[in-house]
KESE-311920 format. One line per 3 residues: number of its first residue (from 1); for each residue y, x, z of N, C-alpha, C. Coordinates in nm, 4 decimals. Example, Ala and Ser with C-alpha at 12.3 -4.5 7.8 and 13.67 -1.06 7.14 Angstrom:
1> -0.5690:1.3190:0.7800:-0.4500:1.2300:0.7800:-0.3300:1.3200:0.7800  -0.2250:1.2850:0.7080:-0.1060:1.3670:0.7140:0.0030:1.2900:0.7870
This chain:
1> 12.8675:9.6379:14.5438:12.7634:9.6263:14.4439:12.8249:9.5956:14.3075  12.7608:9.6205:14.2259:12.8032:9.6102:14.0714:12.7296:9.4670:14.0325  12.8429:9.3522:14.0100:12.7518:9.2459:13.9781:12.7663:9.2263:13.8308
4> 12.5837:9.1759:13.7987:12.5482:9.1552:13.6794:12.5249:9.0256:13.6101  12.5560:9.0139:13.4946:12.5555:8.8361:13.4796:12.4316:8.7629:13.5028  12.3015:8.8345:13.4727:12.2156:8.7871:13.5841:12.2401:8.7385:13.7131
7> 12.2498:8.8345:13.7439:12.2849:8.8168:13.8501:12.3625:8.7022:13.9471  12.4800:8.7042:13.8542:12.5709:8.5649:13.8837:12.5170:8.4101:13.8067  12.4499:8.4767:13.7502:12.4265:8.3213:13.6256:12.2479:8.2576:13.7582
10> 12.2186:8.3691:13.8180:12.0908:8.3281:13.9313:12.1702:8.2435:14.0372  12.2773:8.2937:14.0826:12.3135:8.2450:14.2072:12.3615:8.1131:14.2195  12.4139:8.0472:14.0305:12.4068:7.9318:14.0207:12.3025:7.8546:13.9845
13> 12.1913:7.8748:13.9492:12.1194:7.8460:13.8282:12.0306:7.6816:13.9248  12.0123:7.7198:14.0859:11.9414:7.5632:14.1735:12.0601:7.4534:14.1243  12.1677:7.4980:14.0746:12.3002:7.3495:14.1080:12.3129:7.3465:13.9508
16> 12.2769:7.3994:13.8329:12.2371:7.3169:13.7175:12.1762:7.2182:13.7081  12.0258:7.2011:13.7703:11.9572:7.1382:13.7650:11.9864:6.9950:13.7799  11.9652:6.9212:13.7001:11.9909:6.7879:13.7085:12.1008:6.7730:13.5957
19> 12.1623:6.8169:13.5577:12.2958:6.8235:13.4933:12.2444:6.7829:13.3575  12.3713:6.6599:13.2897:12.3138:6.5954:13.1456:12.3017:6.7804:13.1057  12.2060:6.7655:12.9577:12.2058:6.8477:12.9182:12.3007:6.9932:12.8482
22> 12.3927:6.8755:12.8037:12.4541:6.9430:12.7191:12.5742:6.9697:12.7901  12.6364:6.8962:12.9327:12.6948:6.9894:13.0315:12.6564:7.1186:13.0839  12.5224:7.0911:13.0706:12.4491:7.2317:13.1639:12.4677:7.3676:13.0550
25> 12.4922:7.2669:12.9088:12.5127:7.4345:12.8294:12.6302:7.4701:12.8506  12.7452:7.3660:12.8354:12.8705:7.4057:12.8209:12.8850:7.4898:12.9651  12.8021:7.4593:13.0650:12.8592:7.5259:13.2262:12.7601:7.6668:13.1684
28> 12.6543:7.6595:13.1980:12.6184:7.7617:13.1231:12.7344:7.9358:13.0532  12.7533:7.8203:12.9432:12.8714:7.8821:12.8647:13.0398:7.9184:12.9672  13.0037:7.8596:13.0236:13.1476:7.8540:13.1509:13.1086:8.0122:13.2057
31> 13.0302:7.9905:13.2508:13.0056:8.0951:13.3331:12.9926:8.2439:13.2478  12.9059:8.2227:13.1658:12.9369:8.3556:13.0835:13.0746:8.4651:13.0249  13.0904:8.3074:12.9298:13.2662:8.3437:12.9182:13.3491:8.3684:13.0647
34> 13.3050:8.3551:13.1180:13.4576:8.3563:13.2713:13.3726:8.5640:13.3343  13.2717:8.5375:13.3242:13.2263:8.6539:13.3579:13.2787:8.7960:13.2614  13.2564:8.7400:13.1125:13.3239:8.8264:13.0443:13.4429:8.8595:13.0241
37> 13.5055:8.7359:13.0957:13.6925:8.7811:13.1236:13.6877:8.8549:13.2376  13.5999:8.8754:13.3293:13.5976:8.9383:13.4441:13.6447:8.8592:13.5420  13.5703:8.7651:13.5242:13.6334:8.6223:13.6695:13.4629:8.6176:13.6308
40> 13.4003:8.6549:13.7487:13.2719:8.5948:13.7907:13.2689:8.4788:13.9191  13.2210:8.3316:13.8532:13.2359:8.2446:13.9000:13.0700:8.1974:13.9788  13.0847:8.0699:14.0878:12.9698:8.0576:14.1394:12.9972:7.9127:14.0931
43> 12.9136:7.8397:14.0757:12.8765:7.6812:14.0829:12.8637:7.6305:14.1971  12.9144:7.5526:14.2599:12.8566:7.4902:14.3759:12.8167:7.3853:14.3930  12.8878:7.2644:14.2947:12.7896:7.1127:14.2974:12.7726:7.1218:14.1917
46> 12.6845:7.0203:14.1378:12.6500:6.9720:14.0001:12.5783:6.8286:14.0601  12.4849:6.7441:14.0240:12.4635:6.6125:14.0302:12.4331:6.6248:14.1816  12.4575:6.4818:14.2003:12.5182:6.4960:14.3602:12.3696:6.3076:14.3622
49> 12.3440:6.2980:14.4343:12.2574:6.1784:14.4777:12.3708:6.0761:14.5895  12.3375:5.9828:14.5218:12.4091:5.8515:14.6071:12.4214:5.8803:14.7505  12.3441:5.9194:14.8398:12.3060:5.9729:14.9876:12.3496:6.0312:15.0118
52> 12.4034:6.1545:14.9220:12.5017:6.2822:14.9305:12.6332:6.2220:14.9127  12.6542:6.1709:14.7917:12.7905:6.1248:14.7783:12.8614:6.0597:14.9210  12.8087:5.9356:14.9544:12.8452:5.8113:15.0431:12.8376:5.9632:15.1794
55> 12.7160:6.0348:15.2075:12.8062:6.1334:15.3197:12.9340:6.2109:15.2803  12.9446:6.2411:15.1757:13.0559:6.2987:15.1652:13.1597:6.1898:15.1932  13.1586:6.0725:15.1405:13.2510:5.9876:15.1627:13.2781:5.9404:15.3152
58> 13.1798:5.9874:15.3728:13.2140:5.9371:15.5118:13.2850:6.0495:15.6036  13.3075:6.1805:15.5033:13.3757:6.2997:15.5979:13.5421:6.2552:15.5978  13.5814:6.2923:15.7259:13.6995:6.2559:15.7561:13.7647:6.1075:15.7585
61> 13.6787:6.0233:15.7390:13.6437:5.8649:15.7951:13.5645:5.8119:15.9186  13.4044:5.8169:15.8658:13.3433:5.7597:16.0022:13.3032:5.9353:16.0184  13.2884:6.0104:15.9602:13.2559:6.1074:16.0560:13.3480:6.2581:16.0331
64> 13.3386:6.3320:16.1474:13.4311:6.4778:16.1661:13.5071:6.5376:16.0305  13.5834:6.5858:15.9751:13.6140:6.6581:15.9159:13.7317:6.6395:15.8356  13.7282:6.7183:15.7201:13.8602:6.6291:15.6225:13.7927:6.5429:15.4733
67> 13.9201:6.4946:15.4581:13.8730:6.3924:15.3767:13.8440:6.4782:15.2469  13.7683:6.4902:15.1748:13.7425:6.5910:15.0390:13.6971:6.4849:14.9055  13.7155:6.3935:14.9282:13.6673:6.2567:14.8102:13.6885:6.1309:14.8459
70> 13.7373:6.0667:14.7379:13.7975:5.9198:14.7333:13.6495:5.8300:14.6776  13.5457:5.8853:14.6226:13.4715:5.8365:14.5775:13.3449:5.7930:14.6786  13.3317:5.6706:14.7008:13.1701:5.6531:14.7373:13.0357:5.6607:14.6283
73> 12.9478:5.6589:14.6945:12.7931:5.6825:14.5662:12.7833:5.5921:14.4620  12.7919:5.6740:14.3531:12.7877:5.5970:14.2523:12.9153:5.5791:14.1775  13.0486:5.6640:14.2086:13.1606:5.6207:14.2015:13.2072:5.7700:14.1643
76> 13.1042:5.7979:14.1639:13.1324:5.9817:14.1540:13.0782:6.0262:13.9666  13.1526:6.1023:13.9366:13.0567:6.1464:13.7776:12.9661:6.2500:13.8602  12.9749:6.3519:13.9649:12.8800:6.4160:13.9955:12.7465:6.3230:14.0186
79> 12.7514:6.1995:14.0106:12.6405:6.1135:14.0067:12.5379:6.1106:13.9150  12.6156:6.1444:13.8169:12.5654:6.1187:13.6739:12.5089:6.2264:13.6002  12.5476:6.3274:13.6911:12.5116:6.4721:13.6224:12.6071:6.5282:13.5118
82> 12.7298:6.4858:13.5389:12.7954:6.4830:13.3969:12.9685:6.5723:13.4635  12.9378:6.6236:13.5799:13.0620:6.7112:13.6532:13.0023:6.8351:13.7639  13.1278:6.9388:13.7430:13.0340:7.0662:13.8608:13.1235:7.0724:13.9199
85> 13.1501:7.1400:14.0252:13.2813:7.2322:14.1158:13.2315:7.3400:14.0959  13.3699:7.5024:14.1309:13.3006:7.5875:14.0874:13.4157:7.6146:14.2203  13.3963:7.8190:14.2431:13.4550:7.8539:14.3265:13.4806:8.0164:14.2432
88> 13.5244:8.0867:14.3074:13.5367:8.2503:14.2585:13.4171:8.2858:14.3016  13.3526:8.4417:14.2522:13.2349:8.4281:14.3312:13.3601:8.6146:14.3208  13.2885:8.6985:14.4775:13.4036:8.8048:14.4746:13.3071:8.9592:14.4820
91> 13.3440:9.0147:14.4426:13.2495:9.1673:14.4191:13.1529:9.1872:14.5048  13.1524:9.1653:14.6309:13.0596:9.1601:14.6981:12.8833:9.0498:14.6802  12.9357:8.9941:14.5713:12.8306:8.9016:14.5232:12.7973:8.7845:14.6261
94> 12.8308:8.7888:14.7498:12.8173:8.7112:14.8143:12.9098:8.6101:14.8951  13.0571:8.6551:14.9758:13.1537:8.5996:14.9388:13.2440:8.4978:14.8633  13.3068:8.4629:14.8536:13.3702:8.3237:14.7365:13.5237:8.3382:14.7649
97> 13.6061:8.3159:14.7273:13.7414:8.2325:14.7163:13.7590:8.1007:14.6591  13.8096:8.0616:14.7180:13.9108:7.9163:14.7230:14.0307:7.9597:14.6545  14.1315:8.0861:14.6104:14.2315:8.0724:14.5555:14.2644:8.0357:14.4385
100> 14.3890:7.9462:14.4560:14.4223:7.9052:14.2959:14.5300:7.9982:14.2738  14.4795:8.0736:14.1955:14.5827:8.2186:14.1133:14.5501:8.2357:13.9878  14.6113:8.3352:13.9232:14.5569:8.3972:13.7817:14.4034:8.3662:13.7686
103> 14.3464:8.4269:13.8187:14.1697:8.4085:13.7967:14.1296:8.2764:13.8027  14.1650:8.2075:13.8798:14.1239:8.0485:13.8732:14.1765:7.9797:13.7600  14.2748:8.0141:13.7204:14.3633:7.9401:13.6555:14.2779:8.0249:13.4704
106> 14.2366:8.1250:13.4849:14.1806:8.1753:13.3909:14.0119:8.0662:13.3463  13.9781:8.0327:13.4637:13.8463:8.0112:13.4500:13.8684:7.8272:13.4069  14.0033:7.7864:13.4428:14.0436:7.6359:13.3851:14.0839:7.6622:13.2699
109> 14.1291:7.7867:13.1772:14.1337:7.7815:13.0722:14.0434:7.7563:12.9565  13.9340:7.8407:13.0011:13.8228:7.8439:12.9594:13.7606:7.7040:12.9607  13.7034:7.6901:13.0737:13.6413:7.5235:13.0850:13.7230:7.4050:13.0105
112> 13.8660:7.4137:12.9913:13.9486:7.3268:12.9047:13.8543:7.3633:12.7571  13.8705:7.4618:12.7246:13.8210:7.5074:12.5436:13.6652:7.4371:12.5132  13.6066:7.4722:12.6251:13.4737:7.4099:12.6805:13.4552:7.2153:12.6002
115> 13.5958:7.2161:12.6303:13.5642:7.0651:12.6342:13.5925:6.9925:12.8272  13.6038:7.0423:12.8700:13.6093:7.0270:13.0317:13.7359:6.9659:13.0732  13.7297:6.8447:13.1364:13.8550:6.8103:13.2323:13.8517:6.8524:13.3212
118> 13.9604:6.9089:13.3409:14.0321:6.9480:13.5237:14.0727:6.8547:13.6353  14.0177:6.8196:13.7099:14.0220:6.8073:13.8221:14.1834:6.8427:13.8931  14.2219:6.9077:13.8398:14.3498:6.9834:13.8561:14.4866:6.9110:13.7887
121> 14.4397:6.8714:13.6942:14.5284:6.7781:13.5945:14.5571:6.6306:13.6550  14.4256:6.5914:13.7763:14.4897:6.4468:13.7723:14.5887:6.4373:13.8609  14.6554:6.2889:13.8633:14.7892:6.2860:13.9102:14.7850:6.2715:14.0620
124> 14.7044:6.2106:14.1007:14.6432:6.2073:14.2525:14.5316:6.2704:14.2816  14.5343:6.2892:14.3975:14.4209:6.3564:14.4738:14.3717:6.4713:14.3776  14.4410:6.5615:14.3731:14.4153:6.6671:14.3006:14.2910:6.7749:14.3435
127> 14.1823:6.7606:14.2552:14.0817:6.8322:14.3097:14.0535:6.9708:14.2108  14.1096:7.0588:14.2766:14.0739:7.2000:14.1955:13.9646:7.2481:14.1119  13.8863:7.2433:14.2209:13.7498:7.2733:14.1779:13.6651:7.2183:14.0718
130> 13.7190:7.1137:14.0703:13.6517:7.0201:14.0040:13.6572:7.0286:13.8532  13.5218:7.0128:13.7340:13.5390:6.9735:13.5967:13.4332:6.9032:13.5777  13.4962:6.7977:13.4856:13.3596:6.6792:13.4241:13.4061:6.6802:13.2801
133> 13.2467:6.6157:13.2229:13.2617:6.6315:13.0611:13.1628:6.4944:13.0696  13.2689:6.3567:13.0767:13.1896:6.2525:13.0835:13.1967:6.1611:12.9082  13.2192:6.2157:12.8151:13.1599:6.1431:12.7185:13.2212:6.0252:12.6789
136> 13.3239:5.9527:12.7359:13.4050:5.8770:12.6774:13.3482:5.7559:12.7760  13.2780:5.7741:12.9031:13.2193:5.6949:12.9459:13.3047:5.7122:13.1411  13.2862:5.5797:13.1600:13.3455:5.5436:13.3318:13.2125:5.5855:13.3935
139> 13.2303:5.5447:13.5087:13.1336:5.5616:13.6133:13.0852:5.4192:13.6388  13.1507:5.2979:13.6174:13.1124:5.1475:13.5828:13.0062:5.1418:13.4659  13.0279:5.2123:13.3722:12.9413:5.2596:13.2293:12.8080:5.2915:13.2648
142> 12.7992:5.4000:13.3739:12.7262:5.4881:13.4009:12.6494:5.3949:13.4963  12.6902:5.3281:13.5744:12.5913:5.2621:13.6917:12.5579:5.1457:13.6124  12.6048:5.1085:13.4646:12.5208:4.9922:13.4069:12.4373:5.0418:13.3128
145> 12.4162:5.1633:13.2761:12.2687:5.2398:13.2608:12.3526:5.3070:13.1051  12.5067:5.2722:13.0714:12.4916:5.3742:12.9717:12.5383:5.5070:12.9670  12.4668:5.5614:12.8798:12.4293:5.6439:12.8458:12.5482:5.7431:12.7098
148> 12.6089:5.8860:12.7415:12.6486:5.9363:12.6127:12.5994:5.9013:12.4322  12.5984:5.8135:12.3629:12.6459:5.7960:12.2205:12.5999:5.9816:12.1697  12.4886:6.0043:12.0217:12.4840:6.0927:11.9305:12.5692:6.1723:11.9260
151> 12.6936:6.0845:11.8769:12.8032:6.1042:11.8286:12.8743:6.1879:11.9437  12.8855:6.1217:12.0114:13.0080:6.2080:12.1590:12.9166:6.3182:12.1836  12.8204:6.3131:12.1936:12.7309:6.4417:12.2095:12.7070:6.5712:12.1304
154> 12.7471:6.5473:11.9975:12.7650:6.6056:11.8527:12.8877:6.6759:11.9096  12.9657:6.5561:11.8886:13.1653:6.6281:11.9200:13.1438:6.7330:12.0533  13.0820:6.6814:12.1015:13.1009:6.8346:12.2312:13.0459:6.9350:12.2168
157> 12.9164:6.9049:12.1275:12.8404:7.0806:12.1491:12.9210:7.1673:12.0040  12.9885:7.0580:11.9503:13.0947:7.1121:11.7706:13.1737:7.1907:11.8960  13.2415:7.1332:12.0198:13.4068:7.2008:12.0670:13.2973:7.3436:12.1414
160> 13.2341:7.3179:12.2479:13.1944:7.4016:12.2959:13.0707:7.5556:12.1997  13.0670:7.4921:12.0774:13.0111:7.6202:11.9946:13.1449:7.6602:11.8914  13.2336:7.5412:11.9227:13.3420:7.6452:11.7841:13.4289:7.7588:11.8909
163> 13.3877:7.7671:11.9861:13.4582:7.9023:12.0600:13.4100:8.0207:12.0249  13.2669:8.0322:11.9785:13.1927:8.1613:11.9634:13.2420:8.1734:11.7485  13.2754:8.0501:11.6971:13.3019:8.0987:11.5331:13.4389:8.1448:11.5756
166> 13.5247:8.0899:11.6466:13.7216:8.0837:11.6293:13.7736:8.2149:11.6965  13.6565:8.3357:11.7218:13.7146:8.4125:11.7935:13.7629:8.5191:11.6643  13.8668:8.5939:11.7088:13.9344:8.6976:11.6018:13.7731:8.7962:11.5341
169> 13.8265:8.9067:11.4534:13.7167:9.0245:11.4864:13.7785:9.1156:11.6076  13.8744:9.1562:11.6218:13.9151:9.1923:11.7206:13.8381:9.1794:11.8751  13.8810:8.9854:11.8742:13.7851:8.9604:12.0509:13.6432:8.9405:11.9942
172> 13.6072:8.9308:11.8789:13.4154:8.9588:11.8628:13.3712:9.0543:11.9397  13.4549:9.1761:11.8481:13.4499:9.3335:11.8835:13.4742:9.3730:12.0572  13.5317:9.2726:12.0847:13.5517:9.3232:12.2589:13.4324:9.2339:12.3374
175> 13.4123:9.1606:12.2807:13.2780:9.0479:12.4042:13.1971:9.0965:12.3093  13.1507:9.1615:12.2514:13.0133:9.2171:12.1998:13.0398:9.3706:12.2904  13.1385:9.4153:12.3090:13.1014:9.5640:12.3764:13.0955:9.4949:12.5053
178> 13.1619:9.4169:12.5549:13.1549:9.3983:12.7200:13.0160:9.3441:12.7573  12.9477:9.2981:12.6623:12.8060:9.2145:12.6343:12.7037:9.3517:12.6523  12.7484:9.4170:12.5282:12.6582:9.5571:12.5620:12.6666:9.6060:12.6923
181> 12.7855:9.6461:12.6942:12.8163:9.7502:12.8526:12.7138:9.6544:12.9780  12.7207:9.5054:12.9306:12.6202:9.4346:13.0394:12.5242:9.4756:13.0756  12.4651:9.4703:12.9368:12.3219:9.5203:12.8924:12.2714:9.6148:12.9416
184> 12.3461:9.7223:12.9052:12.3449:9.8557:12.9449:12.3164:9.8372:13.1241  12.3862:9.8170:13.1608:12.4084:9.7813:13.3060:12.2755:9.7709:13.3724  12.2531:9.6317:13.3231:12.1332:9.5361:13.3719:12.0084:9.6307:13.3636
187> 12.0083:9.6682:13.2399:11.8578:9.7777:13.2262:11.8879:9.8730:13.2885  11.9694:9.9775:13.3306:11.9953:10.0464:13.4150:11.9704:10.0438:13.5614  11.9710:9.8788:13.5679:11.9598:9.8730:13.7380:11.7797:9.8138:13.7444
190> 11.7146:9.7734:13.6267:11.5866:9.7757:13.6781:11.4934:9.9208:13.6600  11.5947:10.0099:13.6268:11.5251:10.1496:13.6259:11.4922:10.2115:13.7555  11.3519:10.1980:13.7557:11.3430:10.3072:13.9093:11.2546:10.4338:13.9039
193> 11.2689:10.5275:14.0016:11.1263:10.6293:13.9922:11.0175:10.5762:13.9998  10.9136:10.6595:13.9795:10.7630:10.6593:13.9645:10.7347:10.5652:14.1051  10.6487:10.4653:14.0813:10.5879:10.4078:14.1540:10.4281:10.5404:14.2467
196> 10.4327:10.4883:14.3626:10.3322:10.5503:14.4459:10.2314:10.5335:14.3957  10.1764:10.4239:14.3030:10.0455:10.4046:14.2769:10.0074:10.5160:14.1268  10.1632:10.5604:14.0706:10.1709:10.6406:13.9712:10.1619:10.7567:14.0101
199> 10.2221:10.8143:14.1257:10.2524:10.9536:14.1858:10.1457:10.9650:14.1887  10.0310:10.8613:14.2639:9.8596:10.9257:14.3504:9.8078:10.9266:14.2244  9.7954:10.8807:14.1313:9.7138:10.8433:14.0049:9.7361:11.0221:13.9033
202> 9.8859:11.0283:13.8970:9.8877:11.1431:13.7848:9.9983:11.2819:13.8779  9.9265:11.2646:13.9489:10.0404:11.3815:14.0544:10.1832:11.3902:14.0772  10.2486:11.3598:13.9763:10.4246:11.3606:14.0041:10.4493:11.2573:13.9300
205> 10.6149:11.2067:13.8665:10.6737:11.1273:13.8127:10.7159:11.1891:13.7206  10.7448:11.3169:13.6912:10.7837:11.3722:13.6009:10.6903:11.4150:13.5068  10.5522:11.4089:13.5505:10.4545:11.4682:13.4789:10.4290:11.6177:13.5500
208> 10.4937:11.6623:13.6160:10.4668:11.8464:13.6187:10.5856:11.8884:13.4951  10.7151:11.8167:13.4708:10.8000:11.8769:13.4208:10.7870:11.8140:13.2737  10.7144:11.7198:13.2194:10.6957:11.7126:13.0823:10.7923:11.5699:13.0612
211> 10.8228:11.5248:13.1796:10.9507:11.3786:13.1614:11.1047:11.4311:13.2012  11.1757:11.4556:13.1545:11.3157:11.5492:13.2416:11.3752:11.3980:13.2587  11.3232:11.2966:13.2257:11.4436:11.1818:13.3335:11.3060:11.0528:13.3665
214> 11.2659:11.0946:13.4611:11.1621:10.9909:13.5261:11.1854:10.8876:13.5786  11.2666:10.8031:13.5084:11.2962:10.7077:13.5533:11.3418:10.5559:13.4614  11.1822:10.4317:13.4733:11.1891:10.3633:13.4155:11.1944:10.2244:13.4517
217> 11.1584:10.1489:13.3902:11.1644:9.9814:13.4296:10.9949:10.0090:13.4970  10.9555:9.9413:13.5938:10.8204:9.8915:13.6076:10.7205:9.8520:13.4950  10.7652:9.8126:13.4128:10.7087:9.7660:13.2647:10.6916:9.8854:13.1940
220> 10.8052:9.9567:13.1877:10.7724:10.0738:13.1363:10.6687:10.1736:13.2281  10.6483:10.1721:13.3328:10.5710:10.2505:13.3974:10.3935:10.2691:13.3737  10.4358:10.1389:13.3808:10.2562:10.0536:13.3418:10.2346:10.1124:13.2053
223> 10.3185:10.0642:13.0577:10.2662:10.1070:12.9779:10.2496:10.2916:12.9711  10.3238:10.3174:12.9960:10.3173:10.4870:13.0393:10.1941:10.5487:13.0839  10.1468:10.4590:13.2231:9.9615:10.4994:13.2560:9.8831:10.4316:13.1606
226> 9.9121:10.3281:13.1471:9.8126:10.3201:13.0208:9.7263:10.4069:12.9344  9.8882:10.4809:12.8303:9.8980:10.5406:12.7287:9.8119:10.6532:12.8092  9.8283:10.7151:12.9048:9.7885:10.8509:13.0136:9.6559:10.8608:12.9625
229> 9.5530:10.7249:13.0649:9.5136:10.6886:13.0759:9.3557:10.6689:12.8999  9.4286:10.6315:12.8017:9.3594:10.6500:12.6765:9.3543:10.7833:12.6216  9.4445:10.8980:12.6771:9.4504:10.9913:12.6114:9.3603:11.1115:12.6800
232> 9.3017:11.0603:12.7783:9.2280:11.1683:12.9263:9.1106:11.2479:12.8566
């Protein structure tokens, strides 16, 4: 299948939810940019609930599996809404990788420019997947109710929007055509033939030869009988 950034930006869009705001743009923005490098990425956590956390903390302790976190609830920035994990997402649209290669390592570039820490960078327990954009704030901070500062909030959406002024004309000129070619794409794939309720209504899809490419969005179809329809 030919995947579309719709498309990919849907398959994350339940594990935004919850996410401080202005993470959810910068991931948002993650995902776009990584799509337009041609690394289409999936989201897989974003704010995680105390209940979730403390089970995770209990994998490969009190219960089956491996150990995947040092953190109990509350000890986590996915707590806070303020960190995601991400994975490859692979042509098949459904599929994923786990590899850390070129493409992964492309999509930590990006999320760095973002404003994003890597998960990858720390010195222990190195977690790949992982990026948080916590604001100058602990997780001690966070469980005593504060909250990101104007200011730190300002400085991030300044780093994560000066990517779209700092680009050459050159890479304008290339993520505005790869943007189009999207475009193009996307409307292309909600184009279909004449609906049945159109065929019984005006005899063919083509008209009897007066459409030589019968084939539109649903939206377009409707207004089409409409127009038919006033002109009878």
């Amino acid at each position: 299948m030919t995947l579309t950034l719709d498309y990919v930006k849907a398959k994350s869009a339940s594990r935004l939810s919850g996410l401080h705001p202005v993470v959810r743009q910068a991931t948002e923005r993650l995902i776009e940019r990584s799509f337009a490098s041609g690394v289409p990425i999936l989201i897989t956590q974003g704010l995680r609930s105390i209940a979730e956390q403390d089970a995770l903390y209990a994998q490969g302790r009190s219960k089956p599996g491996k150990i995947v976190t040092n953190a109990r609830g509350g000890y986590s920035n996915h707590n806070f809404g303020v960190a995601i994990d991400f994975c490859l997402l692979q042509p098949d649209g459904k599929s994923v990788s786990w590899t850390v290669g070129p493409a992964w390592m492309k999509v930590v570039e990006i999320a760095k420019s973002l404003g994003f820490e890597w998960g990858g960078d720390w010195k222990s327990f190195k977690d790949y997947p992982h990026f948080e954009m916590c604001f100058g704030l602990t997780t001690a901070q966070y469980r005593a109710g504060r909250q990101p500062t104007e200011t730190a909030m300002a400085k991030a959406l300044a780093k994560i929007n000066k990517e779209d002024d700092s680009m050459t004309a050159t890479e304008k000129a290339a993520f505005d055509k790869v943007v189009a070619r999207v475009t193009e794409l996307e409307a292309a794939a909600k184009r279909v033939p004449a609906p049945k309720w159109f065929v019984a209504e005006f005899g063919s899809g083509d008209l009897r030869g007066k459409i030589s490419d019968p084939e539109f969005t649903l939206g377009e179809w409707r207004v089409l009988a409409v127009g038919l329809r006033v002109n009878e």
